[in-house]
C-alpha positions in Angstrom: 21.8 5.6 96.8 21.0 4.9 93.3 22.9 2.5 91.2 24.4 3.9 88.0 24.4 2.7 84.4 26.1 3.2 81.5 23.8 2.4 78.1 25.4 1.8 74.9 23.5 3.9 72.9 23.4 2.5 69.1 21.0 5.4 67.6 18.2 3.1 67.5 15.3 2.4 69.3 16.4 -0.5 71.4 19.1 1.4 73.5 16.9 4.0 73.2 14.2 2.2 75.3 16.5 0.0 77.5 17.8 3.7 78.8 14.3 5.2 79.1 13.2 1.7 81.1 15.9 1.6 83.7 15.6 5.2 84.1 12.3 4.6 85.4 13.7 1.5 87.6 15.6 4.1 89.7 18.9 3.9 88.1 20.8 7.5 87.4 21.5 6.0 83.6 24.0 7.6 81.5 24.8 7.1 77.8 28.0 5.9 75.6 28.0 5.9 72.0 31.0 4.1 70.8 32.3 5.4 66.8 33.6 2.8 65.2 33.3 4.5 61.7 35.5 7.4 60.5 34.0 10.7 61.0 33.8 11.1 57.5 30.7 8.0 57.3 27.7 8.7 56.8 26.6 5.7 59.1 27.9 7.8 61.9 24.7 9.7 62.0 23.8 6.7 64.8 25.7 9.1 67.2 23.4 12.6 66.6 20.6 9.9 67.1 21.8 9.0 70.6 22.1 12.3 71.5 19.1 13.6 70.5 17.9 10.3 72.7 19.9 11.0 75.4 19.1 14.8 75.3 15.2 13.7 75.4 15.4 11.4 78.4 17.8 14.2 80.3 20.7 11.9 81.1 24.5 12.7 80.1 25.7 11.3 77.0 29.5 10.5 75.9 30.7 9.3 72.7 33.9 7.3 72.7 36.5 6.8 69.9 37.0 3.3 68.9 37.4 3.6 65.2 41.4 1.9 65.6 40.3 -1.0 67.7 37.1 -1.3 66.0 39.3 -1.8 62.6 41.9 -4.3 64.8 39.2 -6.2 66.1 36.7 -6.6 63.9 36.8 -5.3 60.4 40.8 -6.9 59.6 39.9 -9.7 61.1 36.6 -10.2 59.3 38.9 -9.4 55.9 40.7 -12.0 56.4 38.5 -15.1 57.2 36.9 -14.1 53.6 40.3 -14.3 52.2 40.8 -17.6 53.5 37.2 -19.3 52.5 35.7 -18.9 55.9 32.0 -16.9 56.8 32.7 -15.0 59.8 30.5 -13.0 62.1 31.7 -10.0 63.2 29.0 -8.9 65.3 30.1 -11.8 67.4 33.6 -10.3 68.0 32.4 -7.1 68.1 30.4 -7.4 70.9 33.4 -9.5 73.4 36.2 -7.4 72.2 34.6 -3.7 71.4 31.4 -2.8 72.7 31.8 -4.4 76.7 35.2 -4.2 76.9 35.2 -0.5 75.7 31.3 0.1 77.8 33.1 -1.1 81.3 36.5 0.9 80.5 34.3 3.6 80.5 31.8 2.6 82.9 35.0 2.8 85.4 36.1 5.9 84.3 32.8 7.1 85.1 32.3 5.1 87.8 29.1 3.4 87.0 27.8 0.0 88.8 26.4 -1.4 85.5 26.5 -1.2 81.7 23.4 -2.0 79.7 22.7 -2.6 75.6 19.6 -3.0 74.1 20.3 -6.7 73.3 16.5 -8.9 73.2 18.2 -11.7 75.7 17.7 -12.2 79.6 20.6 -12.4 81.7 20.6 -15.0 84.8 22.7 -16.5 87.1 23.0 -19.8 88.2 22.3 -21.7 91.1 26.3 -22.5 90.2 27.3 -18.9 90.8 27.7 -18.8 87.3 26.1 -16.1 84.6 24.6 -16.9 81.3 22.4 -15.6 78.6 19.0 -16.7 78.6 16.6 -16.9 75.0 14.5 -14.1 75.0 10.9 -14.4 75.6 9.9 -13.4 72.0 12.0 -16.2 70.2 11.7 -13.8 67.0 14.3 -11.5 68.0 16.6 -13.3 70.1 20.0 -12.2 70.1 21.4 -14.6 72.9 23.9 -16.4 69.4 25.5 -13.7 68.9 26.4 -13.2 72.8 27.9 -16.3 73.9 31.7 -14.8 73.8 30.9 -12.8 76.6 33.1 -13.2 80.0 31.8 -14.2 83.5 33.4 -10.7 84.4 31.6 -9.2 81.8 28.3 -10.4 82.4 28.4 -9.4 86.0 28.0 -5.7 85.3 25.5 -5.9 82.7 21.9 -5.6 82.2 19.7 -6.2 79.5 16.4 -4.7 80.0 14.7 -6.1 76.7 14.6 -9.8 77.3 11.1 -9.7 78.4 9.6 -7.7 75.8 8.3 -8.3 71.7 9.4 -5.2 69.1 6.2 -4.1 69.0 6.0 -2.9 73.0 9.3 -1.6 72.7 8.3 0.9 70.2 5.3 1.6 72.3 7.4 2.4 74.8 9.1 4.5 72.7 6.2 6.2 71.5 4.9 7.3 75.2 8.2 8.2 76.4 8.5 10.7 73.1 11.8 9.2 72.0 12.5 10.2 68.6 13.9 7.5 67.3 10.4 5.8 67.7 9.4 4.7 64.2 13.4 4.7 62.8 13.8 1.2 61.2 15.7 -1.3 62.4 19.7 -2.1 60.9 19.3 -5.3 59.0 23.0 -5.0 57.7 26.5 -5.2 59.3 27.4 -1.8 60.5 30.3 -1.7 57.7 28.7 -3.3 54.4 26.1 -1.8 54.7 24.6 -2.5 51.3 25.3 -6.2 51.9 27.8 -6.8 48.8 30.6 -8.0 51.3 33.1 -9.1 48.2 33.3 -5.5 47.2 33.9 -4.6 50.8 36.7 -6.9 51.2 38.2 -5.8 47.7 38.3 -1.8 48.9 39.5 -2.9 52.0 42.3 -5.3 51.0 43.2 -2.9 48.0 43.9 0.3 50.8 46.3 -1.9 53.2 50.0 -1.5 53.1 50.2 -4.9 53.9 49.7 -6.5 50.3 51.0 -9.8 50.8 48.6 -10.2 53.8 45.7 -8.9 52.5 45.8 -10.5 49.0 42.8 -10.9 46.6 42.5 -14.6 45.0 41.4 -14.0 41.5 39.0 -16.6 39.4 39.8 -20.1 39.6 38.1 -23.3 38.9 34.7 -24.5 40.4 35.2 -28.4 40.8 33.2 -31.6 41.7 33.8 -33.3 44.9 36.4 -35.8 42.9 38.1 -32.6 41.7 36.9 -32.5 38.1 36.4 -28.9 36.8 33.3 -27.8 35.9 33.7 -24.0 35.3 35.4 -21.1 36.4 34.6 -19.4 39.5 35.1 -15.1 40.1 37.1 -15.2 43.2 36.5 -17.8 46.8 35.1 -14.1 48.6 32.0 -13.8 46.7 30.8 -17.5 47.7 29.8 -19.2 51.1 29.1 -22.4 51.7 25.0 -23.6 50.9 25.1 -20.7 48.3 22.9 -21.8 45.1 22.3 -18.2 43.8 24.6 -15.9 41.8 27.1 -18.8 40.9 27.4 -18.1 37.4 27.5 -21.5 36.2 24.7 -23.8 34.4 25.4 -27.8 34.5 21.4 -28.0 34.2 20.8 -28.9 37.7 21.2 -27.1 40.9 24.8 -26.9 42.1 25.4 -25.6 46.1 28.6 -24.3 47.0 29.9 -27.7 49.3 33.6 -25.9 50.2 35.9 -23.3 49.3 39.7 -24.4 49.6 41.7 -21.2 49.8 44.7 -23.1 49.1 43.9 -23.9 46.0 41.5 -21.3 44.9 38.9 -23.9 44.3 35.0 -23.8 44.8 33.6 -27.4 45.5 30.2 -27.8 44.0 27.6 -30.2 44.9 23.8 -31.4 44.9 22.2 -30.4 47.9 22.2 -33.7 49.8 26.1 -33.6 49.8 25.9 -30.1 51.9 24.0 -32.4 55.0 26.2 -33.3 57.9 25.6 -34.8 61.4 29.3 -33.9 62.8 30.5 -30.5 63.2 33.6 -29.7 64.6 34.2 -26.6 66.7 36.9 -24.2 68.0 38.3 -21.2 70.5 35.1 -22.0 72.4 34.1 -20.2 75.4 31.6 -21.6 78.0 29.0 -19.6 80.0 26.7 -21.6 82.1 29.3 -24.1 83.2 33.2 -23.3 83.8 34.2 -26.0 80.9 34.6 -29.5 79.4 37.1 -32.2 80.5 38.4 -34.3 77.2 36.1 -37.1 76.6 33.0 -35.9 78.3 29.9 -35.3 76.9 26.9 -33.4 77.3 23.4 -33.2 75.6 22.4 -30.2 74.2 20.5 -28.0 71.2 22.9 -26.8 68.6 22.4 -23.9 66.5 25.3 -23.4 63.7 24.1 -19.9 62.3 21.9 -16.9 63.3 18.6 -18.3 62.2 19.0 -22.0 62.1 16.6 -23.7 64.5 18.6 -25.0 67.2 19.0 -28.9 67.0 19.3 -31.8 69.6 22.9 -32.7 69.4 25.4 -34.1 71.8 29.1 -32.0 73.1 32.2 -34.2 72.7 34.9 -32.4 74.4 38.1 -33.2 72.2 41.7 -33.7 73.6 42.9 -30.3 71.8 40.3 -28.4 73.5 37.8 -28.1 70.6 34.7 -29.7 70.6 32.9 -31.9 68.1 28.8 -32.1 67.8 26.7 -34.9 66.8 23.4 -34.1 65.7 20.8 -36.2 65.9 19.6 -35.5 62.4 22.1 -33.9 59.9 22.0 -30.2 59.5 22.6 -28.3 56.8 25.6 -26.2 55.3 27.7 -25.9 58.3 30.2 -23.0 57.4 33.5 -22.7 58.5 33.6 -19.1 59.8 30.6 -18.8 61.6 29.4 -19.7 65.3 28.1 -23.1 66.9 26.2 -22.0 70.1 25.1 -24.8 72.5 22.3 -24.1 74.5 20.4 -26.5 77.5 16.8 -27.4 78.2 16.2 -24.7 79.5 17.4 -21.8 76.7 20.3 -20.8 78.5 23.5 -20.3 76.7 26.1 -23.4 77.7 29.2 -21.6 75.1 29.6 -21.4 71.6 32.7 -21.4 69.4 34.1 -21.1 65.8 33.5 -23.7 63.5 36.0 -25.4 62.0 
């Protein structure tokens, strides 16, 4: 009897091809396209896209409503960590609390075996019963950072078809199975800012919520030195992260990085760019993959990345008393911003956990 899966269809070419490639593995495959957008968006054209994929490859296709949870989970959330000086990444979040918890809900409901995305990352389990993510075999679009939330439950129903193959030979694939989404260019922006200008998005958004007093908008304050002299005035903490040289608006006649952004005091911290090198970064709500966790005090070795495209970096894992973790690189790395992800990973690419950095 065949096994069936449920693909989260995005619109784009990935999903498109990780649906058309376990369709001819055997599986009866079905697609999901989950809206996170008001109807009324015109990035909601992703879902004619997945049905015009789905129609193509012959498989049922179901769109799911998730625009309320979507905005709980994701956007508020991702609102407020610029309010408070932080760089989140909401694709993290979105992808543990919306797309597989929402996929398997409906995978149940449907009674599929599996779920599937179009994520470039291998999925494998371990000789300790375990499952993790695995680096893709084309390093240049590995996605296995912005995975490492993912539960063991999670990853036991799921397949990624993609980890094996380079952009280029999925749009062949694409090609000879007549997909048309084909040649459609890939999303380079978050799904909800989509012109990259995330200040203004967090301005709209805070200006339409009832809740005022939660969702307030610092105004300018002072840029300072790291002994707290002021050197300028600063437009408002959301429209700086940390490592930022660009777009400052302020001329001392040498380069200035943003160092830190204290919320509590509606200061920007400005330094040279040797101040903005670290070797300890500390780490919270982390969530382990390849091993079931860390007893306070021990220690493993590992490879470190601290953003999306930093080259991961020997480091060693200090489980802390509080259950946060604190890395030592071997070399300082640069501009670790509170906000975004940590993600350890062993000798042999796999995903150990990841967390939030503090």
């Amino acid at each position: 009897m065949k096994k069936k899966v449920l693909v989260g269809m995005s619109g784009g070419v990935d999903s498109a091809v990780a649906a058309y490639l376990l369709q001819k593995e055997g599986y009866e495959v079905c697609g999901v396209t989950l809206r996170t957008l008001g109807e009324d968006d015109s990035r909601c054209c992703e879902i004619d896209d997945a049905r015009r994929v789905s129609n193509a490859l012959g498989i049922r296709f179901y769109p799911l409503n998730c625009v309320r949870d979507f905005e709980k989970e994701v956007m508020a959330p991702f609102v407020l960590s610029y309010l408070e000086g932080r760089t989140p990444n909401p694709c993290i979040e979105c992808n543990r609390y919306i797309k597989w918890d929402k996929m398997l809900y409906a995978a149940k409901v449907l009674q599929a075996d599996y779920v599937a995305t179009g994520h470039y990352a291998r999925l494998v389990r371990l000789e300790n019963g375990r499952y993790t993510v695995k680096k893709a075999e084309h390093a240049a679009k590995d996605q296995t950072y912005m995975l490492y939330k993912l539960t063991q439950e999670q990853l036991a129903q799921t397949l990624m078809p993609l980890g094996t193959y380079s952009k280029e030979e999925v749009r062949v694939f694409a090609e000879e199975a007549g997909l048309p989404v084909a040649h459609k260019p890939d999303s380079q922006e978050i799904c909800f800012v989509t012109d990259g200008h995330y200040a203004d998005f967090v301005g709209q958004y805070a200006a339409q919520r009832e809740e005022k007093d939660l969702f307030s908008v610092p105004g300018p304050g002072p840029f300072v030195d790291e002994s707290g002299n002021v050197l300028g005035t600063h437009k408002g903490i959301i429209h700086y992260t940390i490592g930022q040289r660009k777009g400052l608006g302020i001329a001392l006649g040498h380069p200035v990085y943003v160092k830190e952004i204290r919320a509590s005091s509606n200061e920007v911290v400005l330094s040279d760019e040797p101040a903005l090198f670290s070797d300890t970064v500390l780490v919270r709500d982390v969530n382990f993959l390849s091993i079931p966790g860390m007893a306070p005090g021990e220690e493993i070795r590992a490879r470190a990345k601290v953003r999306y495209h930093h080259q991961a970096s020997p480091a060693l894992i200090m489980m802390r008393e509080d259950g946060s973790v604190r890395l030592l690189f071997d070399s300082p790395v640069r501009a670790a911003a509170p906000g975004q992800s940590a993600v350890f990973y062993d000798d042999s690419d796999c995903v150990i956990g990841g967390g939030i950095i503090m």
